[in-house]
N, C-alpha and C positions, 0 to 999 in steps of 0.2 A: 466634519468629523469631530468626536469627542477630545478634548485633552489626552487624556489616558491612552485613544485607539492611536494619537497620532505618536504618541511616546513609545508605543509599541511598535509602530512600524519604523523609526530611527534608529530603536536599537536592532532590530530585526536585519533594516540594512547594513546598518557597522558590522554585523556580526556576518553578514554575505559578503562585504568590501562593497556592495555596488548601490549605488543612489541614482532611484529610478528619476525619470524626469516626469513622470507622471503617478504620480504616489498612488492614486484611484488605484490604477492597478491592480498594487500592490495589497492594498486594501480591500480588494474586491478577492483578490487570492486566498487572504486570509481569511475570510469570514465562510463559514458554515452556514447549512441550510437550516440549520437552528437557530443561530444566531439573526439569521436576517431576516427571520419568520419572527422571533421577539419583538424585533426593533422595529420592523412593519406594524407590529400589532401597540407599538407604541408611539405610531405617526409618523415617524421617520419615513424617509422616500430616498433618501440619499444613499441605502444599502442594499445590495444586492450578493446572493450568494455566490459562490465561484462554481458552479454547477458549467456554468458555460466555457469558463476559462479549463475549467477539467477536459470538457468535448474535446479544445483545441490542444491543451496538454497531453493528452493520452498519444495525438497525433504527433508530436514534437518528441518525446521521449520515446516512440516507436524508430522513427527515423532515428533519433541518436545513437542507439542499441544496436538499428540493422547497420549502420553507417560504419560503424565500430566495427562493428561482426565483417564485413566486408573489406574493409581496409587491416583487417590486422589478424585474419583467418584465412589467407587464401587457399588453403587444404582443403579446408573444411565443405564438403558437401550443403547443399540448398535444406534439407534436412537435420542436419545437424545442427543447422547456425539458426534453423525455425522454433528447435527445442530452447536453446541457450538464451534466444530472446523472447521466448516467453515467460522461461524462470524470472529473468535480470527484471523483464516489468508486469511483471506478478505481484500484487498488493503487498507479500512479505518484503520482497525485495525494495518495493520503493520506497513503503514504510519503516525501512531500518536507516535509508536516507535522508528521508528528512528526519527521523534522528542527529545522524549524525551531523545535519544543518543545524539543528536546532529548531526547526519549525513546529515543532511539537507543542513549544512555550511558549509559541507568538500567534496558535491558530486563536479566531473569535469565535468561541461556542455559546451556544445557548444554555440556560441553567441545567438542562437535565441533561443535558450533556456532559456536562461538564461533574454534575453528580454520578452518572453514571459510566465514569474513568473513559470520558470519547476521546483524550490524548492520547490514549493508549491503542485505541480501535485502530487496527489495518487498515481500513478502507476509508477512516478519517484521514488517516495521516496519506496515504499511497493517491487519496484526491485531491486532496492539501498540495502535493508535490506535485503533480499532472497539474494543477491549476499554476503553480508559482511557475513553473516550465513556459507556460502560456502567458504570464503576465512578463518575464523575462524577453521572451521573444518578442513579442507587442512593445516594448517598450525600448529593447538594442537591438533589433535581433538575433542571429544565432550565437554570435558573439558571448555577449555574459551567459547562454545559458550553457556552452561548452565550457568556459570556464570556471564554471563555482558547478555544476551538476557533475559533468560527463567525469573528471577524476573520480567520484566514487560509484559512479556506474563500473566505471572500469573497474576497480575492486574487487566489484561482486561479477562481475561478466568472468574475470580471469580465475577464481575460486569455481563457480558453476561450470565453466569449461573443464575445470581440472579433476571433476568430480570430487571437490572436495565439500561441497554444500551443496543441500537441496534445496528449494521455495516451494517446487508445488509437490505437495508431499500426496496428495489426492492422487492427482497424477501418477504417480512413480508408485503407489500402491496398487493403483487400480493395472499397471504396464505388468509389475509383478507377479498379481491374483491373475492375470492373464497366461502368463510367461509359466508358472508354476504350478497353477491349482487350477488352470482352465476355469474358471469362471469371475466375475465382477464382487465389487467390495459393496453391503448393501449397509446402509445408515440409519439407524434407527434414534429417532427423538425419546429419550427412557423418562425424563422430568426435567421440571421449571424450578428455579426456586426464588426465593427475592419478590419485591413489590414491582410494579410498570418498570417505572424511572432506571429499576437498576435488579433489571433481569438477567437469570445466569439460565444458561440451558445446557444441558448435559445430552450430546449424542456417543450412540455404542455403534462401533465397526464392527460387522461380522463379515467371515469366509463359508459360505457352505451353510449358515445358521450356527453357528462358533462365532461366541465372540470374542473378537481381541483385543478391542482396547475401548475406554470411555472417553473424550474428551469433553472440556467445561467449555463455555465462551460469550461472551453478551450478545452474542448473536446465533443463530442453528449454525449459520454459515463457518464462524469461527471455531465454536467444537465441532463439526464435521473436519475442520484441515488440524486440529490440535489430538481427534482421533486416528485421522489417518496418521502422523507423525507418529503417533505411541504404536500406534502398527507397526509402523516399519521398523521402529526401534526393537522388537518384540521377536518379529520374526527373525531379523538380522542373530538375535540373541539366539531364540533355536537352533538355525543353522549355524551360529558357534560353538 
C-alpha cells in the first residue's frame, strides 16, 4: 500500500475506535470498483474492489436488522418487521450511516468518480457500508461490528418503526397509487444533461399520465426515488 492509502486507513480506524488485525481488510473495504480498475490499469495487483466484501456485507447487516427486529419487537407481526427491514437496509438508509461513520472521507475512488460527486452516491456509500460490515466481521467477528454499526442502525430502525421517516419512498408511493388512485406510479426519463464523467438525468412521476413531480440524480436510478419523494410530498400537500 501507498503512504497516503495507509494514512487513510489509521485515521479511518481512530475514528471507528477499532484496529483491525489485518488492515487488507480494511482496505479492500474501502476501495471502489473505480478505484481498483485505475490501479489495475496502472500494474498494481495488490488492489482489489470490495465488491465481494459488499456480497457478504449485505448478508451481515440483514441479520443485524432482523436480529434487532426480533429481540426488541415482539408484537410486531412477520410482516411488519419484513417492511421495517427493508427500509433500515435500503441504500438511503445505510448511506446516511456511513455518514454518520464518516466513511464517506475515507472511501478510494477513481478520478471520475470522484469528479462526478461518487461520496455523495447512495449506492457508493450503502456498498462502502455492506463491505466494511464484512471486513469488520472477517476480521473480530460479530463483536466490533455490533458495536460501532448496530447503535445507528438502531436510530434509524426506531424512527422507521415510529413512522416517523421514510427510505424507500418508491415504495410507499407506488402502496399509495395503489391504496388511492387504483393504479402504479409510471417513470419517465424527460433529459440528460452534463458531459459522461458527470451526468445529471432528470426523471418525471406520473399518476394516470399526470405528472407529479421531476426528480434530478447522477444516475436514472437516483431521480426515479428523488421523484418519488417530491410525490409524496405533493400529494400529502393536496390532501392537506
Amino acid at each position: 500500500m501507498r503512504e497516503e492509502e495507509i494514512k487513510n486507513l489509521i485515521d479511518f480506524m481512530k475514528q471507528l475506535g477499532y484496529n483491525f488485525c489485518d488492515p487488507k481488510l480494511l482496505f479492500t473495504a474501502l476501495c471502489h470498483s473505480s478505484y481498483a480498475h485505475e490501479e489495475r490499469q496502472r500494474g498494481r495487483k495488490d488492489v482489489e474492489s470490495n465488491e465481494r466484501l459488499e456480497f457478504l456485507g449485505d448478508a451481515v447487516v440483514d441479520f443485524l436488522i432482523a436480529e434487532h427486529l426480533y429481540k426488541n419487537y415482539p408484537q410486531s407481526p412477520e410482516g411488519v418487521m419484513s417492511k421495517i427491514k427493508a427500509a433500515a437496509a435500503s441504500e438511503d438508509a445505510l448511506a446516511l450511516i456511513a455518514k454518520d461513520i464518516g466513511l464517506n472521507r475515507h472511501i478510494f475512488l477513481g478520478h471520475g468518480e470522484e469528479l462526478n460527486n461518487g461520496r455523495e452516491r447512495e449506492s457508493i456509500l450503502s456498498g462502502a457500508l455492506e463491505a466494511l460490515a464484512a471486513a469488520l466481521y472477517l476480521d473480530g467477528g460479530m463483536k466490533p461490528v455490533k458495536e460501532i454499526l448496530v447503535p445507528h442502525m438502531v436510530r434509524y430502525i426506531e424512527q422507521i418503526a415510529a413512522g416517523n421517516i421514510v427510505f424507500d419512498h418508491k415504495t410507499a408511493l407506488q402502496e399509495l397509487a395503489q391504496e388511492k388512485y387504483k393504479t402504479l406510479p409510471e417513470y419517465v426519463l424527460v433529459r440528460e444533461e452534463g458531459p459522461a464523467h458527470m451526468k445529471k438525468f432528470f426523471v418525471e412521476v406520473r399518476l394516470k399520465g399526470r405528472s407529479l413531480a421531476t426528480g434530478e440524480g447522477s444516475s436514472i436510478k437516483d431521480a426515479e426515488k428523488n421523484a418519488a419523494r417530491l410525490a409524496l410530498e405533493r400529494l400529502k400537500e393536496m390532501e392537506d
